[in-house]
N, C-alpha and C positions, 0 to 999 in steps of 0.2 A: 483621503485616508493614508493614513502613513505606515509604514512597514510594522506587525505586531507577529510576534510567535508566541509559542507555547510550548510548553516540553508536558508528556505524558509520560507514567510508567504504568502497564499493567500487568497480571501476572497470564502467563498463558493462559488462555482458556477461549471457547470457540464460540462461549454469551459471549459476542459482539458488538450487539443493540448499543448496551449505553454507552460502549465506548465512541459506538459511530456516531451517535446523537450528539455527546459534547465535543467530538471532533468537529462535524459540521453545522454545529449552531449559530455560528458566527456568519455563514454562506447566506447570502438573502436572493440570490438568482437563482430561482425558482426550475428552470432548463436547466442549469447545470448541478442543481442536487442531487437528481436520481444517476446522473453519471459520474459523479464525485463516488456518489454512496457504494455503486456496484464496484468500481473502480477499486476503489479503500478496502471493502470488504472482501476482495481476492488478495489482497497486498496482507491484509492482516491475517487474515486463515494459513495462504500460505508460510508467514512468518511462525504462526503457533504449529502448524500442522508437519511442515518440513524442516523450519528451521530451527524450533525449539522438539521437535516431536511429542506434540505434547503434552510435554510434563508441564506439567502446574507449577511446580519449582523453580523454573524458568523464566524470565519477564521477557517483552516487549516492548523496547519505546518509541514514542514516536515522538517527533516534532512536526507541530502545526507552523510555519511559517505564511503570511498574507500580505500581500505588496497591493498596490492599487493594479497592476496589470497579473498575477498569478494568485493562485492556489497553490500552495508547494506542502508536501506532506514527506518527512523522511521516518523510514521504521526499518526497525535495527530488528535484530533477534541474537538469542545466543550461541548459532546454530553456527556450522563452519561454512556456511557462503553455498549458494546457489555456484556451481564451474560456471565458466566463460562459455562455454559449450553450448549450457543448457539456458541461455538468456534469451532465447529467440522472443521473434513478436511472430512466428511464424503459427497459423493453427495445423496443430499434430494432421500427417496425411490421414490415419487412421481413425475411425469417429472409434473406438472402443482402443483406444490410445488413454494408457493410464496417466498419463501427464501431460502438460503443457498446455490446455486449453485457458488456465487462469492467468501466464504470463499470455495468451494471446488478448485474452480480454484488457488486462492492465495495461497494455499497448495500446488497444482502442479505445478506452477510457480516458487514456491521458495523453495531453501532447508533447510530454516532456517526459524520459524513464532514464534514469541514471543509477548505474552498482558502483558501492566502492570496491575497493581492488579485492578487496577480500570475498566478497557476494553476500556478505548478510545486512549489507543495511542497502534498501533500494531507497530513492529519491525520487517522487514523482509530482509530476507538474500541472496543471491546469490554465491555460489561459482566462483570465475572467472574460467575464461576457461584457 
């Protein structure tokens, strides 16, 4: 299998479904779909939810990239960047802590998490199986 990506654009909104389906259609390792899927769909909620707040007039996009050894998913928003601060993999001390449990999960989900300088487009990785 040779290197193949894909570029998305969708408009915010928190129906996710289809978009997660033709994201991961392509994935046929059956063990790592349900953790692609929870993975992606924290990546994606928080990109509509924080980074676009959202507005529907807003977009999304993503790129699907696929190597013979990864999964690589980049998703942008229009939002002005998660701070450096607030990038933890760490889960919040507090269980009724209004944030940070879905950058903890997108941590555990993925073995690769990368912000550009800015904080709104994360890069995240998946080793294949």
């Amino acid at each position: 299998m040779a290197l193949r990506w894909a570029d998305f654009i969708t408009p915010s909104t928190l129906q996710l479904a289809p978009l997660l389906e033709l994201l991961l259609e392509p994935i046929q390792a059956a063990e790592q779909l349900a953790t692609l899927q929870l993975g992606l769909q924290e990546v994606l909620v928080n990109a509509v939810r924080h980074g676009n707040g959202n507005d529907p007039l807003k977009c999304v996009r993503v790129r699907r990239i696929l190597t013979p050894q990864w999964c690589i998913f980049q998703v942008q928003d229009e939002g002005a960047g998660v701070p450096l601060q607030a990038r933890s993999s760490d889960l919040p001390d507090r269980l009724d802590a209004l944030s940070g449990r879905g950058l903890f999960l997108i941590h555990q989900c993925f073995d690769d998490v990368r912000w550009s300088r800015r904080g709104n487009r994360v890069q995240v990785a998946l080793r294949r199986a």
